[in-house]
N, C-alpha and C positions, 0 to 999 in steps of 0.2 A: 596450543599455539599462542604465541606473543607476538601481536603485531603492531608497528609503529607506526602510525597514517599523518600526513602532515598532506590538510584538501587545502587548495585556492581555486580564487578565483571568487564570488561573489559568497562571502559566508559567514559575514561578522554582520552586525547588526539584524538579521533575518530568520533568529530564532533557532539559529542550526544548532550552536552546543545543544538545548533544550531536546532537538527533535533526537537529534543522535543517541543523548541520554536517556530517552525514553525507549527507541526503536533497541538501546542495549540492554536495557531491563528486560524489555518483553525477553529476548532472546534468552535472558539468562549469563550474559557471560561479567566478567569485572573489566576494572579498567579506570582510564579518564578521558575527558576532553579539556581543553579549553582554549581560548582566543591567544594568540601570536601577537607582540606588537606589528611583524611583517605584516598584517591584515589576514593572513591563515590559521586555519583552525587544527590544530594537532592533539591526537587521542592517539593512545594504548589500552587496546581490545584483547583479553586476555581469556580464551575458551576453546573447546573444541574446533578444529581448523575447520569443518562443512560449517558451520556455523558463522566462526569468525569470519570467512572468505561472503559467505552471504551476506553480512550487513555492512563488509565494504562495499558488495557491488550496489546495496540502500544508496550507500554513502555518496557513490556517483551521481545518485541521483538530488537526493536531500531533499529539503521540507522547501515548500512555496517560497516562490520570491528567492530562494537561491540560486544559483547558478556555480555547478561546480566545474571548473576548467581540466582541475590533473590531481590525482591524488597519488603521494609518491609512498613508499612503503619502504619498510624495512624489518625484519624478522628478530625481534629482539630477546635477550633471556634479562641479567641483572642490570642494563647498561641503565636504563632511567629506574627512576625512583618511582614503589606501588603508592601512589596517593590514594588508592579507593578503600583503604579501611575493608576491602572483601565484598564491595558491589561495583556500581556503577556512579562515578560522578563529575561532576563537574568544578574542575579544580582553579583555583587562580591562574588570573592572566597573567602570561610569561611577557 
């Protein structure tokens, strides 16, 4: 599964790429995140769907001092571009 997450609500400054990229490593799966100039943070989670759907529902939650409002989704194959080189990272601010 390929999936597209674009979270707001309180999630830039607060360590979230960080937490998100480490809660996707443990997992195991690829992908990226990174910061929005809109103040949202958007990642492509790229893994087994029980999996992948598991650390979106993380992502509802997030690391301390976040606060996540709505995380929108969208199921994606070639439309963005793989930045993770074949793990998990943390890619430039869009």
């Amino acid at each position: 599964m390929d999936l597209h997450i674009v979270i707001s609500g309180v999630v830039q400054g607060v360590g979230y790429r960080q937490w998100l990229c480490g809660r996707a490593l443990a997992a195991g799966v690829t992908g990226w995140v990174r910061n929005r100039a809109d103040g949202t943070v958007e990642a492509v989670i790229s893994g087994p769907a029980a999996i992948v759907e598991g650390l979106v529902a993380e992502a509802m939650k997030g690391p301390r001092g976040a606060r996540v409002d709505d995380i929108r989704r969208s199921e994606v194959g070639t439309a963005l571009p793989d930045q993770s080189g074949g793990t998990f990272v943390i890619a430039a601010s869009a």
